[in-house]
C-alpha positions as MATLAB code, in Angstrom:
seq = 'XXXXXXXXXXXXXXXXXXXXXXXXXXXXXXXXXXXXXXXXXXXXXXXXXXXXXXXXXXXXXXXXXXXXXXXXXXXXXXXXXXXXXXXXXXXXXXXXXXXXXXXXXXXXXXXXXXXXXXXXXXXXXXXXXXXXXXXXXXXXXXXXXXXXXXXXXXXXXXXXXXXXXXXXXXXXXXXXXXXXXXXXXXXXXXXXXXXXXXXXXXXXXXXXXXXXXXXX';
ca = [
     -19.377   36.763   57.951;
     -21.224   39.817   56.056;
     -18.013   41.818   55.887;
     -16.326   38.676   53.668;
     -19.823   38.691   52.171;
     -19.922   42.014   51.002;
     -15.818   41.905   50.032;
     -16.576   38.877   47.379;
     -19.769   40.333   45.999;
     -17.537   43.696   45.453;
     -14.795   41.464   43.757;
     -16.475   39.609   41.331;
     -16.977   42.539   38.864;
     -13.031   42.483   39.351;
     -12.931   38.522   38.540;
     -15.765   38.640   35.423;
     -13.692   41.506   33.617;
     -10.594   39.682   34.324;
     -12.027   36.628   32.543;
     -13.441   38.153   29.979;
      -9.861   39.848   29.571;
      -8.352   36.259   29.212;
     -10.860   35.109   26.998;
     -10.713   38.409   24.418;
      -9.383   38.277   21.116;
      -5.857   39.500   20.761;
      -6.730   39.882   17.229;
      -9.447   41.709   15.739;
     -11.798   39.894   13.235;
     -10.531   39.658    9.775;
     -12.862   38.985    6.550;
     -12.345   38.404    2.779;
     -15.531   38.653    0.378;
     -13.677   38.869   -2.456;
     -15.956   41.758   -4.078;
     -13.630   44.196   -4.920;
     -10.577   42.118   -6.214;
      -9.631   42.007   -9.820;
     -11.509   39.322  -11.914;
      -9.351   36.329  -13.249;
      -5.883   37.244  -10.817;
      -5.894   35.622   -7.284;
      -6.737   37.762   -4.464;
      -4.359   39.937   -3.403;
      -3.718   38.781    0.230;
      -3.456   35.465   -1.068;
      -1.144   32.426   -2.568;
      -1.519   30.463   -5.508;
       1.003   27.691   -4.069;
      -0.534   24.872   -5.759;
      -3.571   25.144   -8.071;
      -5.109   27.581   -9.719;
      -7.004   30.098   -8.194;
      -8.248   33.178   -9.015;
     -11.452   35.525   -8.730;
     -14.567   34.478  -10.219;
     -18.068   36.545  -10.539;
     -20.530   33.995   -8.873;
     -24.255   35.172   -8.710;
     -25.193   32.620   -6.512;
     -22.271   33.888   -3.961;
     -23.575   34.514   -0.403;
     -22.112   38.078   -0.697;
     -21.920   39.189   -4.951;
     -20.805   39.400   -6.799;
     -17.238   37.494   -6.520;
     -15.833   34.214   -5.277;
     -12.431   32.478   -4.907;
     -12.520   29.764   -7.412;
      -9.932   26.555   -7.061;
     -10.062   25.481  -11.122;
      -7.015   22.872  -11.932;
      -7.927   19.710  -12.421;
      -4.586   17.878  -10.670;
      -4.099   14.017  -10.474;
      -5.170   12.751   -6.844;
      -2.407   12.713   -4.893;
      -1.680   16.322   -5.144;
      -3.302   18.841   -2.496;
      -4.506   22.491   -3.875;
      -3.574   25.370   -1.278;
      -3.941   28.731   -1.439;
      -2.787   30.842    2.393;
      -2.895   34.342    3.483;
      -0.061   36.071    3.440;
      -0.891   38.320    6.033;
      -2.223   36.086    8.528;
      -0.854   34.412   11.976;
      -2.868   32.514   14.041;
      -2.652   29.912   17.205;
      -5.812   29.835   18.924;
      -8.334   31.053   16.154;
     -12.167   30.607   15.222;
     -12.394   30.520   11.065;
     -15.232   30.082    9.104;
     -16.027   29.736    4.826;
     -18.543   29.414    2.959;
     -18.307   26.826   -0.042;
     -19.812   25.383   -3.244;
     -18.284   22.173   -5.286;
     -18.412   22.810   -8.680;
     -17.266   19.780  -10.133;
     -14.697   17.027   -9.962;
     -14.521   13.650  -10.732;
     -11.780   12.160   -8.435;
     -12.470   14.733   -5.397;
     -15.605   17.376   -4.950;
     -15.284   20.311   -2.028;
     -12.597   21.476    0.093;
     -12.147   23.274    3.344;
      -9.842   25.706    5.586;
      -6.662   25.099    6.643;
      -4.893   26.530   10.032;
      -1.410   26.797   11.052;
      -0.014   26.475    8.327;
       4.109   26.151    8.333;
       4.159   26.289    4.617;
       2.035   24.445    1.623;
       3.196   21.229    3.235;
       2.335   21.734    6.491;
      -0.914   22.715    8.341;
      -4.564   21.396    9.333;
      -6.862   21.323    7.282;
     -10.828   20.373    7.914;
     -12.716   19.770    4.983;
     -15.901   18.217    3.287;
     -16.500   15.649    0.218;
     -19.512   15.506   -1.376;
     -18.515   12.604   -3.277;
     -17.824   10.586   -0.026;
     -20.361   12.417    1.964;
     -18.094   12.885    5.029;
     -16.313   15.506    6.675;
     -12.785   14.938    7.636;
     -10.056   16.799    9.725;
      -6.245   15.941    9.055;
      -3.117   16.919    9.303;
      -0.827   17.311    6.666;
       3.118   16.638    7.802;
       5.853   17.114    4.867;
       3.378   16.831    2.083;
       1.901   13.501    3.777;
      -2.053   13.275    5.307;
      -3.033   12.036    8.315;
      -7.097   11.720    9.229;
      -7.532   13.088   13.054;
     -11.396   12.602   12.707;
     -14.382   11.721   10.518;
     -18.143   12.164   10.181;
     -20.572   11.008    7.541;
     -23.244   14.047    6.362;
     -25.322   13.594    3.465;
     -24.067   15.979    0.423;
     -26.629   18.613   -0.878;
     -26.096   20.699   -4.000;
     -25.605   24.630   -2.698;
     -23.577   26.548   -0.580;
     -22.448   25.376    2.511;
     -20.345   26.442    5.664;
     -17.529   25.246    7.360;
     -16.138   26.384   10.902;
     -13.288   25.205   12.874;
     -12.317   26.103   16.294;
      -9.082   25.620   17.581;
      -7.851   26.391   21.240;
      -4.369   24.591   22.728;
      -4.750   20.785   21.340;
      -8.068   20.717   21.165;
     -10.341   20.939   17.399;
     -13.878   21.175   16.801;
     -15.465   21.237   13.443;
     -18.763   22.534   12.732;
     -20.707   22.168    9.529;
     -23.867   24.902    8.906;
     -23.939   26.092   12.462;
     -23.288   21.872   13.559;
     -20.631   20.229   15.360;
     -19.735   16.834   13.976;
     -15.975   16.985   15.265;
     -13.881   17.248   17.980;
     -10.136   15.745   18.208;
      -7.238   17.194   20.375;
      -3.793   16.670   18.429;
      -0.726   19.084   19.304;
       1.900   18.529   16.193;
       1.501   22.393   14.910;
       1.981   24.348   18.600;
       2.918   27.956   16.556;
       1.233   29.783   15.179;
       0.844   29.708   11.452;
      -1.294   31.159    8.276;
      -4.724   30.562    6.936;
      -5.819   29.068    4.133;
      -7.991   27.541    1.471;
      -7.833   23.871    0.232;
      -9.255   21.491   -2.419;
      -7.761   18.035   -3.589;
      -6.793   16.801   -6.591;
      -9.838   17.782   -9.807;
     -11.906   19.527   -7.208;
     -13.177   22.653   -8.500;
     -14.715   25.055   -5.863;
     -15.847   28.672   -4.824;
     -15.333   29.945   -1.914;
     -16.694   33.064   -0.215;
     -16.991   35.062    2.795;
     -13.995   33.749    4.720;
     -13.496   35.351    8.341;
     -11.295   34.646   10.863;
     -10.617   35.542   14.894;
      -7.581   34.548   16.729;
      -7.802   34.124   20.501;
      -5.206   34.527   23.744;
      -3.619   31.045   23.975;
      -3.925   29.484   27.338;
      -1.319   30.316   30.168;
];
């Protein structure tokens, strides 16, 4: 009938802001560049839990001139994480951009998300060495692969982006999906992070992150 008509085409302004409202971050965007932290401390938002990390001039850095630098050389068992303090995060969108500098036993690294503490969180990463890109989750100190995809390793920068809404996790890899998993141990929210493994030396710049209304 044209009166119903006319009532749904005046209600679905209503509906589309309404979504969008749903769908809008309930946090606003957060970025580290690292450019104006102290040289040779770690950045001041962030951990040193295991590793060493600290602030490193880079002049190959996407944004210059400073880094994040992961620079012990551990034994392979033993998994390198640096969080944000600051940060608390369900349903999040977090991107980094990373360079392997070296590393015999393990190259790269990646982001972790909801992170409990430095022995509990997921973490999405890439391995030059092994040319694949992996997604865990780490449970009392103890890995668990959710997902894996072979990409062929190039010298450089790269990026790595992980979406995460309710159970379900896609991984991208410069701008491309490769993963998606659903898994629902970590249902909190929880801290961001950095990660490396073992002797794998990295820089890491221009992290950002956006958290996201969970699902009702």
């Amino acid at each position: 009938m044209p009166w119903q008509s006319g009532f749904l085409k005046g209600l679905m302004p209503t509906l589309v802001l309404s979504a969008v409202a749903l769908a809008s971050p309930v946090q606003k965007p957060k970025s580290w560049s690292f450019d104006s932290e102290i040289v040779d401390q770690v950045a001041a938002e962030f951990t040193s839990d295991v590793g060493d990390w600290t602030v490193v001039p880079d002049g190959s850095a996407p944004s210059k001139p400073n880094v994040l630098a992961q620079s012990a050389k551990n034994e392979r068992p033993v998994f390198n994480v640096s969080l944000v303090r600051s940060t608390s995060y369900l349903d999040l969108d977090i991107e980094v951009k990373f360079k392997a500098i070296a590393g015999q036993i393990d190259q790269g690294g990646g982001v972790v998300w909801r992170a409990l503490d430095p022995k509990n969180y997921y973490i999405a990463r890439y391995n030059p060495l092994e040319n694949n890109y992996r997604v865990y989750k780490v449970e009392n100190g103890r890995r668990l692969q959710l997902g894996s995809s072979d990409i062929k390793s190039s010298e450089g920068w790269h990026s790595l982006r992980v979406r995460m809404t309710g159970d379900q996790i896609e991984c991208f890899y410069d701008g491309q999906k490769y993963l998606e998993v659903k898994d629902s141990s970590f249902r909190e929210a929880g801290k961001i992070g950095l990660w490396t493994k073992a002797d794998a030396q990295t820089h890491f710049d221009d992290l950002k992150v956006t958290g996201f209304n969970p699902p009702e």
